[in-house]
C-alpha positions as CSV (number, residue, x, y, z in Angstrom):
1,X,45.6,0.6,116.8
2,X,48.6,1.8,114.3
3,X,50.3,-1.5,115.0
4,X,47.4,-3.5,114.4
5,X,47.0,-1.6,111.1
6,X,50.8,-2.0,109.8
7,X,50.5,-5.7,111.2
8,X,47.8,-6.1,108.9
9,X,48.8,-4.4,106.1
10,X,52.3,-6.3,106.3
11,X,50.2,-9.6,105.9
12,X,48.4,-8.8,103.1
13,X,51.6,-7.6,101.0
14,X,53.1,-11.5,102.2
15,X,50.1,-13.2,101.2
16,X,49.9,-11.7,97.4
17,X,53.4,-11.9,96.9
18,X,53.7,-15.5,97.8
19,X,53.6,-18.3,95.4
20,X,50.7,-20.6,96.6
21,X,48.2,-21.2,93.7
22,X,44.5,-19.6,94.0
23,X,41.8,-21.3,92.1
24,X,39.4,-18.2,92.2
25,X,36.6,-20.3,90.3
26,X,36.2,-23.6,88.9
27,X,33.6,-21.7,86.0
28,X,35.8,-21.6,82.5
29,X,33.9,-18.3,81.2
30,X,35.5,-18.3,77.7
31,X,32.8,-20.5,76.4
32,X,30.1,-18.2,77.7
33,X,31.8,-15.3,75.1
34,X,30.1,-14.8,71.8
35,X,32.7,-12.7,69.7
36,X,30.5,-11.3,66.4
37,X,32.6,-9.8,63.4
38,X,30.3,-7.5,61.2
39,X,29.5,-9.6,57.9
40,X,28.3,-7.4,54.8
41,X,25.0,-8.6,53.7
42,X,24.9,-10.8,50.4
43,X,24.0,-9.2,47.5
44,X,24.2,-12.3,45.5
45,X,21.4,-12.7,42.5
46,X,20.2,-13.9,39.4
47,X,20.2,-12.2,36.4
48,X,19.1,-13.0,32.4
49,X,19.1,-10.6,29.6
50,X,15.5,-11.7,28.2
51,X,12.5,-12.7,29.7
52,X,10.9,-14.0,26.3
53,X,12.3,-16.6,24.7
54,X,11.1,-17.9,21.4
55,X,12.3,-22.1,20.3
56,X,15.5,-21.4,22.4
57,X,18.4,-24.5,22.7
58,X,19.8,-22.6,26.1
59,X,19.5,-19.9,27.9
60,X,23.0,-17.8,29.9
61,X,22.2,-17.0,33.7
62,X,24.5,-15.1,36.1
63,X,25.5,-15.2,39.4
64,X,26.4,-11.1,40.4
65,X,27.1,-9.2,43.1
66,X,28.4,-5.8,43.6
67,X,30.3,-7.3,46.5
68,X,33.2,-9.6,46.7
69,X,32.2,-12.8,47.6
70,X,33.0,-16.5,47.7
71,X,30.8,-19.1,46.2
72,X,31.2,-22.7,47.3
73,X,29.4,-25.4,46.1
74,X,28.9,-29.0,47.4
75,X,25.8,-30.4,44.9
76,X,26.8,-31.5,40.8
77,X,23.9,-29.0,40.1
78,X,23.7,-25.4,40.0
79,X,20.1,-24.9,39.2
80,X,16.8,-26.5,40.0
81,X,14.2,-25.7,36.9
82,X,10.1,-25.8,37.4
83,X,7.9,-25.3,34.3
84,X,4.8,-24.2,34.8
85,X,2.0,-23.5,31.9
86,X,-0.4,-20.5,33.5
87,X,-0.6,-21.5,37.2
88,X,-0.7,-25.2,36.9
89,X,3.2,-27.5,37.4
90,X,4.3,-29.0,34.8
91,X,7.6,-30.5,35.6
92,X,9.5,-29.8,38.7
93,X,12.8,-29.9,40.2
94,X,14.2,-30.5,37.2
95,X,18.4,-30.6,37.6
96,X,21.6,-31.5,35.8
97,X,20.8,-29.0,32.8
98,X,24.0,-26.9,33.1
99,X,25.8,-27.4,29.8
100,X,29.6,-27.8,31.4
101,X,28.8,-30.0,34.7
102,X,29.8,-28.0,37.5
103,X,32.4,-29.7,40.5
104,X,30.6,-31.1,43.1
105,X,33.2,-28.7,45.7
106,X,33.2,-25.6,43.1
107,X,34.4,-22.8,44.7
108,X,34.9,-19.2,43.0
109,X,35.0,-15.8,43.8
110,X,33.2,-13.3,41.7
111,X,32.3,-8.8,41.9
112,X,30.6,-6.5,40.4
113,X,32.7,-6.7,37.1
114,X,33.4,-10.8,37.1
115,X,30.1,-12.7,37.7
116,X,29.7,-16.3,37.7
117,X,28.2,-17.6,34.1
118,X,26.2,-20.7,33.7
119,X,24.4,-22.1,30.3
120,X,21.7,-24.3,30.4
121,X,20.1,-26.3,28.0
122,X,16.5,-25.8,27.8
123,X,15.5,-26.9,24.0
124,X,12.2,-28.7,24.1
125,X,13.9,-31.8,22.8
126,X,15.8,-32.2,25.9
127,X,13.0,-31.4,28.5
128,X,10.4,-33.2,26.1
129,X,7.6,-30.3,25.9
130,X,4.8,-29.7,23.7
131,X,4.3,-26.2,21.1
132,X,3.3,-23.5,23.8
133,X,4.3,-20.5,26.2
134,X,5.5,-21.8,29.4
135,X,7.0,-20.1,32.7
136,X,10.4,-21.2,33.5
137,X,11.8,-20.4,37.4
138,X,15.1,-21.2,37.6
139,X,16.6,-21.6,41.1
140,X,20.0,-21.5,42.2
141,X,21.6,-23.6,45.2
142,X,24.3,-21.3,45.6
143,X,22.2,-18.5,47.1
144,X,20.4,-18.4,50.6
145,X,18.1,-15.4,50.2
146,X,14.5,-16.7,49.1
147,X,14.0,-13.1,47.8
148,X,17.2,-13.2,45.1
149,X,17.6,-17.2,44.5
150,X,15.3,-17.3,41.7
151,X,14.6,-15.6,38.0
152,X,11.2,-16.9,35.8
153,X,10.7,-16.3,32.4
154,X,8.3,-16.8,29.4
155,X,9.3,-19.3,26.9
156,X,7.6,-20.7,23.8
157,X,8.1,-23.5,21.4
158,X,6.6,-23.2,18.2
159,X,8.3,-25.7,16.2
160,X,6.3,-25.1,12.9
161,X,3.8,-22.5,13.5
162,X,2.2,-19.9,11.1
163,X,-0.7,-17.3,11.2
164,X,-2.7,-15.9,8.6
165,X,-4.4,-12.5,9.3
166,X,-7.9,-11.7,9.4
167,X,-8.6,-10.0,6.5
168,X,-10.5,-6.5,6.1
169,X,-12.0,-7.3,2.6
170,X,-13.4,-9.6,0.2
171,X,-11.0,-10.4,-2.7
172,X,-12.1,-8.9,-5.5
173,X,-15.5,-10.0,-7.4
174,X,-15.8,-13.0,-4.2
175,X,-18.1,-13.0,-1.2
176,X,-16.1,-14.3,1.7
177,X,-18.6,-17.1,4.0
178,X,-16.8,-18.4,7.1
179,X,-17.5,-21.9,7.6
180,X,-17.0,-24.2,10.3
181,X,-15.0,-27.5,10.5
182,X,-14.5,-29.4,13.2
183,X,-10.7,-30.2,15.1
184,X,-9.2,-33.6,14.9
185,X,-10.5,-34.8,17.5
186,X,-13.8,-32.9,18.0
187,X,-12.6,-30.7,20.3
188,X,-14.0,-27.5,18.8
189,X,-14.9,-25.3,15.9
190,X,-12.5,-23.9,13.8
191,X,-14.1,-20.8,12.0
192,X,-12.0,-20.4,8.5
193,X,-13.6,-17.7,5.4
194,X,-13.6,-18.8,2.0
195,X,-14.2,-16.5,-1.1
196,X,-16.4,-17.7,-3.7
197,X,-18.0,-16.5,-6.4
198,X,-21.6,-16.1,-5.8
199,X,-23.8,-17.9,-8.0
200,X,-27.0,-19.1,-6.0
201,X,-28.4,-17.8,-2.6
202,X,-26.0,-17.3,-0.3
203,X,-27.0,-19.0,2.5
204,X,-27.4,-22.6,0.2
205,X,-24.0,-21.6,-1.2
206,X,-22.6,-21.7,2.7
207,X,-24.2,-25.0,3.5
208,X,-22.7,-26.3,0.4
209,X,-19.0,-25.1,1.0
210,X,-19.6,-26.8,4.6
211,X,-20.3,-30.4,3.1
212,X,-17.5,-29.9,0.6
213,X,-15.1,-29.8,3.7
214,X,-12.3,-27.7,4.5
215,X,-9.1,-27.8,2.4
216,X,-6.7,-28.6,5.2
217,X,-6.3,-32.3,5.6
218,X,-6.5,-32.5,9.7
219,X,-9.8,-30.2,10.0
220,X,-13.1,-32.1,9.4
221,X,-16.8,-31.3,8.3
222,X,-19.7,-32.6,10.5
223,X,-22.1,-31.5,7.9
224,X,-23.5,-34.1,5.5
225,X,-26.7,-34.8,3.9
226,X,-29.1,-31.9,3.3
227,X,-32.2,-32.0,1.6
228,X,-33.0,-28.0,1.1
229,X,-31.7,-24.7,2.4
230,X,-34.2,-21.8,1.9
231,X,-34.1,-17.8,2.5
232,X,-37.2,-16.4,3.2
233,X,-37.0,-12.2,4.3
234,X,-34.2,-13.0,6.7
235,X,-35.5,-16.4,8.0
236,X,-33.4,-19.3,6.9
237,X,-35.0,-23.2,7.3
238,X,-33.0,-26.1,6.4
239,X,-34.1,-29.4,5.7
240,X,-32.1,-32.5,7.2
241,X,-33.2,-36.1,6.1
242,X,-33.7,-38.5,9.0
243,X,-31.9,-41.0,7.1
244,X,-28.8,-39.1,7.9
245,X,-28.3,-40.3,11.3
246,X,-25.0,-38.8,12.4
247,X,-27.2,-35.5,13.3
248,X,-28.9,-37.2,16.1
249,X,-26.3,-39.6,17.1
250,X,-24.0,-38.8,20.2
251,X,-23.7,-35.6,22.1
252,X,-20.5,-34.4,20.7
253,X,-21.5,-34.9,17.0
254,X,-24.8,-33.6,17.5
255,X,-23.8,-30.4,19.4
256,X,-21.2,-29.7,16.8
257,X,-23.3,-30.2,13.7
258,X,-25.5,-28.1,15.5
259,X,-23.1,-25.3,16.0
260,X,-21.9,-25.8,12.5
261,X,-24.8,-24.8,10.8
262,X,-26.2,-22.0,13.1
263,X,-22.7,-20.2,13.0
264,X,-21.9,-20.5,9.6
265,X,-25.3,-19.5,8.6
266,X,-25.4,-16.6,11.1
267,X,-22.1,-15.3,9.4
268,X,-24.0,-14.5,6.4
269,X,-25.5,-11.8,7.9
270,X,-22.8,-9.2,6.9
271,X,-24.4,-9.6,3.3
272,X,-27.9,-10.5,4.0
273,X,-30.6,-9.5,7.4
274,X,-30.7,-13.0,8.6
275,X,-33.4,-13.0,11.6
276,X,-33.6,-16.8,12.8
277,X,-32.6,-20.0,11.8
278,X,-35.3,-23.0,11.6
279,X,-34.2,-26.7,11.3
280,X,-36.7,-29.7,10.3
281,X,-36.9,-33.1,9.5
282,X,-38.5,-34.8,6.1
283,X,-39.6,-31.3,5.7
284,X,-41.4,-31.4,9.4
285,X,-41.4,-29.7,12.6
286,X,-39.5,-30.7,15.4
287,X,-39.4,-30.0,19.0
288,X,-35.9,-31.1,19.5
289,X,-32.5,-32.8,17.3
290,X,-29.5,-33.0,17.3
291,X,-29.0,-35.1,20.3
292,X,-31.2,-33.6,22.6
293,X,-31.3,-29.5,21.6
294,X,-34.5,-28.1,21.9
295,X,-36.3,-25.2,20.0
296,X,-35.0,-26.3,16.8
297,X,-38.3,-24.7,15.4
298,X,-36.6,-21.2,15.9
299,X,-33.5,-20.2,16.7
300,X,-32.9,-16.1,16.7
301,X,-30.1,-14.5,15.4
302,X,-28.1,-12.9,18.8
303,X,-25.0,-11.4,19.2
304,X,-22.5,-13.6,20.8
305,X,-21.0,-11.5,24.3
306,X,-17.9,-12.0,26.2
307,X,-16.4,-14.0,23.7
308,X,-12.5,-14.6,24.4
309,X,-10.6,-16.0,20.8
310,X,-7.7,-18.4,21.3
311,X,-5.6,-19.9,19.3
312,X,-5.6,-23.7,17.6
313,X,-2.6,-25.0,15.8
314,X,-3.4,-28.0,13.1
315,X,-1.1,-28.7,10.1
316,X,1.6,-26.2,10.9
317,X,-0.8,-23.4,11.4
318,X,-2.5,-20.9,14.1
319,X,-6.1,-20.7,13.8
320,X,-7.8,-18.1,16.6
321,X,-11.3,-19.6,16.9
322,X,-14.2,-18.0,19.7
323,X,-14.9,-19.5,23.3
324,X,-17.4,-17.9,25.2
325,X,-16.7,-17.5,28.7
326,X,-18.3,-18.4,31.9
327,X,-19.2,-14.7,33.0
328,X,-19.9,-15.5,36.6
329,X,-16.7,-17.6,37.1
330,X,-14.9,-14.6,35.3
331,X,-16.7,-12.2,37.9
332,X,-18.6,-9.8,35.0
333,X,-21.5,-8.3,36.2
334,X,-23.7,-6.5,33.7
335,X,-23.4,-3.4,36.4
336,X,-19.6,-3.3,35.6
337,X,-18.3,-0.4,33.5
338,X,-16.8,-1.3,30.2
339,X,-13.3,-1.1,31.5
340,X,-13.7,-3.4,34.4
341,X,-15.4,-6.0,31.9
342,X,-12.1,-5.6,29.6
343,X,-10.0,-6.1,32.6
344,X,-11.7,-9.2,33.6
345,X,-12.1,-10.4,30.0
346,X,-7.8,-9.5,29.8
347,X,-7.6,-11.9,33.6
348,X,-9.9,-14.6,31.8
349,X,-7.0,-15.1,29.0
350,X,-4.9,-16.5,31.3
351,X,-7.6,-18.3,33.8
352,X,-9.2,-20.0,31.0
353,X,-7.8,-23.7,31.1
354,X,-8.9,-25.6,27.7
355,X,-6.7,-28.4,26.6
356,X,-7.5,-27.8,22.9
357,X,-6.4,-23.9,22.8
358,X,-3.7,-22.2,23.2
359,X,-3.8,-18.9,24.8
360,X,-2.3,-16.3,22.3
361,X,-1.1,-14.1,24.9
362,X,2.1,-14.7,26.7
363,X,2.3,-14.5,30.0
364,X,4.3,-11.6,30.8
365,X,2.1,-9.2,28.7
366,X,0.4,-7.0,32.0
367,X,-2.9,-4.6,31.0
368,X,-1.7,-1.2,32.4
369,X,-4.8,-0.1,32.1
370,X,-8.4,0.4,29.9
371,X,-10.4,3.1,29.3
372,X,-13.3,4.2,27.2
373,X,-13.3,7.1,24.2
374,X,-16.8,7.1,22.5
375,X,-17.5,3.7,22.1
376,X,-13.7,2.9,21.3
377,X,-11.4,1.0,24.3
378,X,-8.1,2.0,24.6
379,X,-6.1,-0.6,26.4
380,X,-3.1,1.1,27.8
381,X,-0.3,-2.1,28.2
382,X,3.2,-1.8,30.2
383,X,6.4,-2.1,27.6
384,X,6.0,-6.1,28.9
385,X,3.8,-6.1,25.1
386,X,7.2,-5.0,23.4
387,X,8.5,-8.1,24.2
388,X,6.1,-10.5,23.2
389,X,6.9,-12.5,20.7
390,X,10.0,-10.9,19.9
391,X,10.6,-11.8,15.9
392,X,7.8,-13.8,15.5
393,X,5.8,-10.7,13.2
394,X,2.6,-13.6,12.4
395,X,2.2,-14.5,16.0
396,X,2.2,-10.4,16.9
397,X,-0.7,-10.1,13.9
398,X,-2.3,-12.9,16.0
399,X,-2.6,-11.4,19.0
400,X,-4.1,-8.4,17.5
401,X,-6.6,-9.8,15.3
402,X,-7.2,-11.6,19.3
403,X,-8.0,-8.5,21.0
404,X,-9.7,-6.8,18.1
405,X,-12.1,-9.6,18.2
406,X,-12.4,-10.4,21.8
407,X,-12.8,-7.2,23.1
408,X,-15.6,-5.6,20.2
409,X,-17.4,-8.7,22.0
410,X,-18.0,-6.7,25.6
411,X,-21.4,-4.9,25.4
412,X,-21.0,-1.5,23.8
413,X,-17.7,-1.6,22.4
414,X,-16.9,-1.3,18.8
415,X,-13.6,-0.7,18.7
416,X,-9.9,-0.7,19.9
417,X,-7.0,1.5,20.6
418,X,-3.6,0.1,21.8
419,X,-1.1,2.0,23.2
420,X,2.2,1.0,25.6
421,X,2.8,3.3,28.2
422,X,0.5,5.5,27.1
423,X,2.0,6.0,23.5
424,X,0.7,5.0,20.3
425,X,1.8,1.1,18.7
426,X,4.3,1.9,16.4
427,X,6.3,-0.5,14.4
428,X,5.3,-3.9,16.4
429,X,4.3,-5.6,13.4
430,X,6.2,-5.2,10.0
431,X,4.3,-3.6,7.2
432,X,1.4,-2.7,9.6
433,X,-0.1,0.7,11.0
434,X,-1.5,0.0,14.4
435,X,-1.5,3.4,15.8
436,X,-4.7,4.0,15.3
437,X,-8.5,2.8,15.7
438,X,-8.9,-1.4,15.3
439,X,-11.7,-2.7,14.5
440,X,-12.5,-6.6,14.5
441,X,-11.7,-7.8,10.9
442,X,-14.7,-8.9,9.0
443,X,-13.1,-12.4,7.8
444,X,-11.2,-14.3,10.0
445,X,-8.6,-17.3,9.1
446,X,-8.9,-17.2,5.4
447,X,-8.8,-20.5,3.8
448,X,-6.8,-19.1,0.8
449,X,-3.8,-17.3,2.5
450,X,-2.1,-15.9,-0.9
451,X,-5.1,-13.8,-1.9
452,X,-5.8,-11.8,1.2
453,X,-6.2,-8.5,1.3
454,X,-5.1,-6.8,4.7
């Protein structure tokens, strides 16, 4: 059995140290082998040093990372540009804005102390956009994460835009009636205040100013012929002549003649108790004018709720003028507290889609929060307000007067408070104390901006 063993053993050693070729398997298993190096994750994003930008020709917009890394580039654009105004496109995928025209096989390698720089120009001439605040997002090719490949922010053209306070008070020995023209092309109403000297009743002195027109050459008057205005213990009739057929002819005319003379003459009531408004015709009753409105006969006075005040710009200037809201679309229940309703009235600035008006808050302004002292709301903002219209101290006064006026319009508030994160307003507007208690102006866009008194 030992020999067998040794014979065996003695074959073995013969066989391996022989030089005939063994082809174990005909299976190449290097291909089968994933080998994975450890790659550090890409930091790689976008950064800009503002995200308000006010009649800008460019804006600077970096590439960083606080890792080393290589950047290659095969397309003749960096960026891809979408403009949106509130939720709705504008223009999209907009390229080739890069001020030096990067190489179509760029490659550079940038850290945490060398990142990449591109300008683009983004001056309305170039991208061919009307006066207003729109959201820029700005996407680069040259990053793969969704998460970092972007940056937005707020720009506004105003190429020749001014505002005029409201004003607290009366100039001096004038009564100050708020009249009503019409926009250029009928869109709206443009509420602007006049001082005059009064000299006859008031309310025939407003229906007088209103035919004489407004003194701004774009704005228009809808009122024309009127045989009598009387005041009678708080009850004001007028008297239209049928002969004066623009009244009754055409829905828009009508409607706005209509709202002409009921606003302007409700406006009166901070001198005088006016009650309700009557309208007839050749000094008789009449169920319905104007194209269709009915009770004519008597209109009472009510306070106009849930009002939100944009802006209108016509000649060169910012005009805030009311809008009343649709409540239900809004989502403002009577039932709500007053700080839900100033939340929603806050959400319905930027959901409220009018071609006319402009929406005088930008964007990026975010209500922190609202809450009630007494009968005064103190809207709490995040330091996004601090921003907003960075230079521009008229358009600040405008948003203001805005929320002073649309806010005293929610049921059981008479006043405002600002404050940004939870301190008081101080120094946003030049010249102006806004750390304390706002109230809604009495006389808004006055006609004669070098007598005002603030």
């Amino acid at each position: 059995m030992k020999i067998f063993s040794n014979i065996l053993i003695i074959a073995l050693i013969g066989l391996f140290s022989s030089t005939y070729l063994f082809n174990l398997s005909p299976i190449d298993y290097r291909g089968t082998i994933e080998i994975e190096t450890p790659v550090e994750e890409s930091a790689l994003r976008l950064t800009t040093e503002k995200q308000e930008l006010l009649n800008p020709e460019s804006i600077t917009i970096k590439h960083e990372s606080e890792n080393e890394e290589v950047l290659k580039s095969v397309a003749d654009s960096i960026f891809t540009v979408s403009v949106y105004k509130g939720n709705v496109p504008v223009k999209e995928n907009i390229k080739n804005l890069e001020l030096v025209s990067p190489s179509s096989n760029m490659t550079i390698s940038i850290d945490s102390a060398n990142p990449m720089v591109t300008t683009l120009d983004i001056s309305q001439k170039k991208l061919g956009l009307e006066d207003g605040t729109y959201n820029f997002v700005f996407s680069s090719n040259l990053i793969a994460s969704k998460e970092n490949e972007s940056v937005s922010v707020n720009v506004t053209y105003d190429t020749a835009g001014t505002y005029f306070p409201a004003s607290k008070a009366a100039q001096s020995g004038k009564k100050g009636l708020t009249l009503y023209f019409a926009t250029p092309n009928a869109d709206t109403l443009i509420p602007v205040t006049r001082f005059v000297v009064e000299d006859k009743s008031l309310t025939r002195m407003a229906i007088e100013q209103l035919q004489n027109g407004p003194e701004s050459g774009s704005l228009r008057t809808v009122i024309g012929d009127v045989t009598n205005t009387t005041y009678n213990n708080g009850n004001v009739v007028i008297d239209i002549p049928s002969s004066y057929e623009s009244y009754n002819n055409g829905s828009t005319g009508g409607l706005l003649s209509y709202e002409a003379f009921k606003k302007t003459i409700f406006s009166v009531k901070r001198y005088w108790p006016i009650y309700s408004l009557s309208f007839t015709v050749d000094r008789k009753s009449v169920d319905s004018y104007f194209h269709g409105i009915d009770n004519v006969t008597s209109l009472p006075y009510a306070k106009n709720n849930y009002v939100l005040y944009m802006s209108y710009k016509v000649d060169g200037r910012y005009y805030l003028f009311d809008y009343k809201i649709d409540t239900q679309q809004a989502g403002i229940s009577e039932t709500d507290a007053p700080e839900l309703k100033a939340q929603k009235m806050f959400d319905a600035y930027k959901d409220t889609d009018i071609p006319y008006g402009i929406n005088p808050i930008p964007e990026s302004v975010i209500l922190k929060s609202a809450a009630m002292q007494g009968t005064t709301l103190v809207l709490d903002f995040t330091d996004s307000l601090m921003n907003a219209y960075n230079g521009k101290n008229d358009l600040r006064q405008m948003m203001i007067d805005s929320f002073s006026y649309t806010f005293t319009t929610i049921p059981g508030i008479s006043s405002i408070r600002i404050t940004v994160e939870g301190e008081a307003l101080k120094n946003y507007v030049e010249g102006i104390d806004l750390t304390g208690i706002l109230y809604a102006p009495e006389f808004i866009n006055p006609e004669n901006t070098t007598q005002t008194n603030n």
